[in-house]
GUVEX-429210 format. One record per residue: residue number from 0; chain; x negated, y, z of N, C-alpha, C in turn; residue in one letter. Coordinates in Angstrom, 2 decimals. Layout:
> NUM_A_X_Y_Z_X_Y_Z_X_Y_Z_a
...
***
This chain:
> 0_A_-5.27_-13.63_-1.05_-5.09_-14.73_-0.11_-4.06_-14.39_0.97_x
> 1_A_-4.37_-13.38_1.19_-3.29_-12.78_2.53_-1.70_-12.92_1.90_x
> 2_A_-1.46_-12.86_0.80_0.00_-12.64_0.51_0.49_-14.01_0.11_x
> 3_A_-0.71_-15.06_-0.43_-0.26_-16.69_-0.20_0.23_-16.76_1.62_x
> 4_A_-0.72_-16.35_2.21_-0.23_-16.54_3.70_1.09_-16.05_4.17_x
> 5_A_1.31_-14.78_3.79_3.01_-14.36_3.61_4.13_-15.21_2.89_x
> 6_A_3.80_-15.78_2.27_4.62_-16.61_1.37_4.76_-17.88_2.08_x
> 7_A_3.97_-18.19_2.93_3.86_-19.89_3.60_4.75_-19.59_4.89_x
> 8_A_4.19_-18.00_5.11_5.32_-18.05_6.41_6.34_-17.61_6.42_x
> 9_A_6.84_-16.72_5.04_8.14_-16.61_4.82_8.78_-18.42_4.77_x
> 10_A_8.33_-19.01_4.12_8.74_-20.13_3.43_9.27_-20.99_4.94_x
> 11_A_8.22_-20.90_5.64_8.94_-22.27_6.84_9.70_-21.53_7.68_x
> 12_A_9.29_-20.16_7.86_10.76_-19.51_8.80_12.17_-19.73_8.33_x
> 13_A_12.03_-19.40_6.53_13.17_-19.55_5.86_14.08_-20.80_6.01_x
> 14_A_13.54_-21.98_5.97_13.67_-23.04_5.79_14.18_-23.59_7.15_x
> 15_A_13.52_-23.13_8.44_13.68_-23.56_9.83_14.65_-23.15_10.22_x
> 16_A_15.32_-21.45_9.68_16.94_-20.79_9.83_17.55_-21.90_8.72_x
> 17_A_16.95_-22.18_7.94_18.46_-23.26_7.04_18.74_-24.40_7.92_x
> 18_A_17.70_-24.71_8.42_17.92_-25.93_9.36_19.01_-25.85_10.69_x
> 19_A_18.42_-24.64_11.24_19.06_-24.16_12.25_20.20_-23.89_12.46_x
> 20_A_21.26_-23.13_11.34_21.94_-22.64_10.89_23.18_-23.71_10.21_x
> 21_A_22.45_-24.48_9.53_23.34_-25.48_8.90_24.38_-26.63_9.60_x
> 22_A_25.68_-25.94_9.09_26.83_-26.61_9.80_27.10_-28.24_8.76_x
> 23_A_26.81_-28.31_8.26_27.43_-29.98_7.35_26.00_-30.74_7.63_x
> 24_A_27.10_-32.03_8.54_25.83_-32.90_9.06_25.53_-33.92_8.16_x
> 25_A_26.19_-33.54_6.31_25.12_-34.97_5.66_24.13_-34.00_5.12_x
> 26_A_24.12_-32.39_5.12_22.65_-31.62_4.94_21.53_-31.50_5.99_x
> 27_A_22.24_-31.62_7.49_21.39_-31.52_8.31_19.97_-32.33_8.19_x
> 28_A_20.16_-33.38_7.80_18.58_-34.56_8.10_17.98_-34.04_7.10_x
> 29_A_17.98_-33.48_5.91_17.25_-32.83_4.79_16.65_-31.58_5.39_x
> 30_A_17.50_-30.52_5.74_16.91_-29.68_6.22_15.86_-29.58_7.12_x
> 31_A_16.33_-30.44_8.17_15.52_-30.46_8.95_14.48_-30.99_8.72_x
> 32_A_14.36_-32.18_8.04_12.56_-32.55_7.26_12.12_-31.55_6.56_x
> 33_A_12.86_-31.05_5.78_12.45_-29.59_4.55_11.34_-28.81_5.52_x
> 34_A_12.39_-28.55_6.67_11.75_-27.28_7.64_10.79_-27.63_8.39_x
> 35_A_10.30_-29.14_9.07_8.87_-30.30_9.54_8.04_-29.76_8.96_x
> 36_A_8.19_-30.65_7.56_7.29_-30.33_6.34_6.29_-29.18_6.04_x
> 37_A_7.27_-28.40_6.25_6.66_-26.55_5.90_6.07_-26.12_7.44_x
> 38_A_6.33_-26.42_8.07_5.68_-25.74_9.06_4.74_-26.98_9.57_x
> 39_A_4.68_-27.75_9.37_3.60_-28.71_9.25_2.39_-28.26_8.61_x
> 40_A_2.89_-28.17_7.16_1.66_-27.65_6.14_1.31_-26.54_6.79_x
> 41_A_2.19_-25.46_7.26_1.21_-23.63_7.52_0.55_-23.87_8.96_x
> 42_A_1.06_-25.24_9.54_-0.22_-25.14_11.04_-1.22_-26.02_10.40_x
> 43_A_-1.27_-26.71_9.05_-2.77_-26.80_8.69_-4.01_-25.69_8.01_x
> 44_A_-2.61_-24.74_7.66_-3.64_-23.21_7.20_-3.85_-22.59_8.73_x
> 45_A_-2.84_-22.61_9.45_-3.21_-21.62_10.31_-4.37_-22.39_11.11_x
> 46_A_-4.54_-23.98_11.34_-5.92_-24.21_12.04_-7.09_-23.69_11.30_x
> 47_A_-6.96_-23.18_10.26_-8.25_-22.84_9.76_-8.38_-21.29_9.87_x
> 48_A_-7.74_-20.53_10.67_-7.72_-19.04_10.74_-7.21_-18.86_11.87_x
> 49_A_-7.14_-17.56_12.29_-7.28_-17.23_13.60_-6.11_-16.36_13.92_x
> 50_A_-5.08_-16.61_13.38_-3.32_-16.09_13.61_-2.94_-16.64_15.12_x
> 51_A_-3.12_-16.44_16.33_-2.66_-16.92_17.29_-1.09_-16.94_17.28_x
> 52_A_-0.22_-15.98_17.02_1.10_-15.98_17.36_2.04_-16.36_16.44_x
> 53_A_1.19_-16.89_14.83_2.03_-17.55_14.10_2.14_-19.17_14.48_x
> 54_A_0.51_-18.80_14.79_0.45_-20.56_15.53_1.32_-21.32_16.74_x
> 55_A_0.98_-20.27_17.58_2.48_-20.54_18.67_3.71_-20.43_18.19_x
> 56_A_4.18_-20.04_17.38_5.69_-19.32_16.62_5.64_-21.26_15.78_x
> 57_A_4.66_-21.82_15.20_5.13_-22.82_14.61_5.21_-24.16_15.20_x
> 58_A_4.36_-23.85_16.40_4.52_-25.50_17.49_6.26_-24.95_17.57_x
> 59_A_6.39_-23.94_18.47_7.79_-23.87_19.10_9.06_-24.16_18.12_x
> 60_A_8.59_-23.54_16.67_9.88_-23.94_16.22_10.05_-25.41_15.90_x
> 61_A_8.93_-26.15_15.89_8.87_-27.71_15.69_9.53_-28.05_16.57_x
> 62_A_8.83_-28.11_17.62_9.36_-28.65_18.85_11.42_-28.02_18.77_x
> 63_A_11.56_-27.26_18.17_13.29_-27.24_18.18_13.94_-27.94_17.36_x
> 64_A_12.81_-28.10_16.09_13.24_-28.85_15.45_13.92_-30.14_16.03_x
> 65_A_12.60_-31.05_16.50_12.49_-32.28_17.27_14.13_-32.19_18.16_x
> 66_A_13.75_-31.41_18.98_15.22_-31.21_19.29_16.63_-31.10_18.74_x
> 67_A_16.74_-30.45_17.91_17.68_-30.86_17.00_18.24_-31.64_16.19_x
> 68_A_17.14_-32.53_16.05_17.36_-33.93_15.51_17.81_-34.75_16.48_x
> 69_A_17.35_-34.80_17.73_17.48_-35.53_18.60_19.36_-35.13_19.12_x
> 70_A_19.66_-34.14_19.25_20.86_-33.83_19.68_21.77_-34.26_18.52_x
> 71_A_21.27_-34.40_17.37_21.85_-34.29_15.83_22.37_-35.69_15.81_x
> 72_A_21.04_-36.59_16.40_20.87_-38.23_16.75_22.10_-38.67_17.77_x
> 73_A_21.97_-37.89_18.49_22.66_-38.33_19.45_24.58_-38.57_19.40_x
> 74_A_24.86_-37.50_18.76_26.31_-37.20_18.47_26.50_-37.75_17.36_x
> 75_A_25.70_-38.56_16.53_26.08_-39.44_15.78_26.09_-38.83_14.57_x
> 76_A_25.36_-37.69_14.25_25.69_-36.67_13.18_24.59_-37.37_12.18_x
> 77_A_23.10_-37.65_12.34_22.20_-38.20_11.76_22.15_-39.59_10.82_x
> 78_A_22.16_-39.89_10.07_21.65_-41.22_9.60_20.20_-40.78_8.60_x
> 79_A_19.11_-42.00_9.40_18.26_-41.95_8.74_18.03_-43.06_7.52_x
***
C-alpha cells in the first residue's frame, strides 16, 4: 500500500512541474487540469491517513495552480 502512495505522489508532483513549467499556452489548460485532477484525487487518499505535510504540500500546490490559470486567464493565454 505504501508504494501505491508513492506512486500517487510521485504522479501529481510530476504533473504539477509539467504544469508549472510548460511554456506553449495551447498545452497550458490541459496541464493544468491534468495536475487539479491528480492532486485532487491524492487529497482524497491523504484525508483518509495521517500524512500532514503531503497534505499541506497539496492544498498549496492547488492553490498555484488556481493561480496560474488565473494569470494564464488573464493574458489571454487560456481558452476554455
Amino acid at each position: 500500500m505504501a508504494n501505491t502512495g508513492n506512486r500517487a505522489s510521485q504522479l501529481w508532483r510530476t504533473l504539477y512541474e509539467a504544469a508549472v513549467l510548460e511554456l506553449d499556452p495551447d498545452k497550458l489548460p490541459q496541464r493544468i487540469t491534468d495536475a487539479q485532477q491528480a492532486i485532487m484525487d491524492r487529497m482524497e487518499d491523504l484525508n483518509r491517513s495521517e500524512d500532514v505535510p503531503e497534505s499541506e504540500a497539496t492544498s498549496n500546490t492547488l492553490n498555484v495552480l488556481r493561480d496560474l490559470r488565473k494569470v494564464a486567464d488573464s493574458d489571454g493565454q487560456l481558452q476554455e
